[in-house]
C-alpha angles and dihedrals in degrees: 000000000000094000091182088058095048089054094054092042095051086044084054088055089045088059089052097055106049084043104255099129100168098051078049091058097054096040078053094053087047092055095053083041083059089045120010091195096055108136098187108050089043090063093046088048096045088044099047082045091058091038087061093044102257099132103163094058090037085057093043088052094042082062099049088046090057090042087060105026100026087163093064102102094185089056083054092039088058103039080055096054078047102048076050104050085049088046091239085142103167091053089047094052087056085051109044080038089061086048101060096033084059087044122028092183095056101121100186095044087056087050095046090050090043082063098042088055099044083046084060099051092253099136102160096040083048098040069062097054099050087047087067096046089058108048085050091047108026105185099033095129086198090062093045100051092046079052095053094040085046097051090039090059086052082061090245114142106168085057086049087056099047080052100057095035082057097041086045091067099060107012115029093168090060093042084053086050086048089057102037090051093041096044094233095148083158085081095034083103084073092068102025091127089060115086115251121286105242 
């Protein structure tokens, strides 16, 4: 144990607690200057870096964090969300990929890489993806509705509707968003009581 390192590291929590993030940032540094192959500070330092806004150097230490940790599924999980805000979306779909491969049950790693995929133009692979988030997180409306316009661009209506008679049991509002943006006024009748979508 560094314990240099871990004195730097716990002052940089104590700067976050008591909100001085960019003191944080540098006890942080100090502590992978200590001990280069520190994982954790790395990931609290990655992940302090994307909470201010500095994604390039949060992606650049997200990359450092799975070089030394590859097994830390979150620390994929965030450089994809990163790859993806910066519309790097191959990269993200290998991230978010290695995410859900470490960890089968990460349902927001399965529905970022849902939208990666659909960004992409990867319906089907992405109509997959959602399946999954779904059946992690049943009653997410997000997931749903990436699932009906999925299937909808697959030219699958009888999957649309299963989607908006679902969604129509816990969100309305959101299957009323699903019709609207898929144009099934054929189901429009389930929501008629809403006011319109605009």
């Amino acid at each position: 144990m560094n314990l240099d390192a871990w004195r730097h590291y716990l002052r940089a929590r104590l700067l976050r607690a008591f909100k001085r993030p960019e003191a944080a940032l540098a006890a942080y540094r100090d502590a992978l200057s200590a001990d280069p192959g520190f994982a954790r500070a790395a990931h609290a330092l990655a992940y302090l870096l994307a909470a201010l806004g500095h994604n390039s150097d949060a992606e650049a230490a997200f990359r450092r964090v799975v070089e030394l940790a590859p097994r830390n599924s979150t620390a994929w999980f965030n450089l994809g969300f990163l790859y993806d805000k910066s519309h790097q979306t191959a990269a993200a779909i290998d991230a978010f990929r290695e995410a859900v491969r470490l960890e089968p049950k990460f349902d927001r790693a399965w529905y970022g890489l849902g939208m990666a995929l659909a960004a992409r133009g990867d319906h089907r692979e992405a109509a997959e993806s959602f399946e999954r988030t779904v059946q992690l997180q049943p009653i997410n409306p997000h997931a749903w509705y990436q699932l009906g316009m999925a299937w909808h661009t697959l030219h699958d209506p009888d999957k649309v509707k299963g989607v908006v008679e679902h969604l129509h049991r816990f969100n309305r509002h959101m299957a009323s968003q699903l019709i609207h943006d898929t144009g099934r006024t054929d189901l429009a009748h389930m929501v008629s009581d809403l006011q319109r979508v605009r």
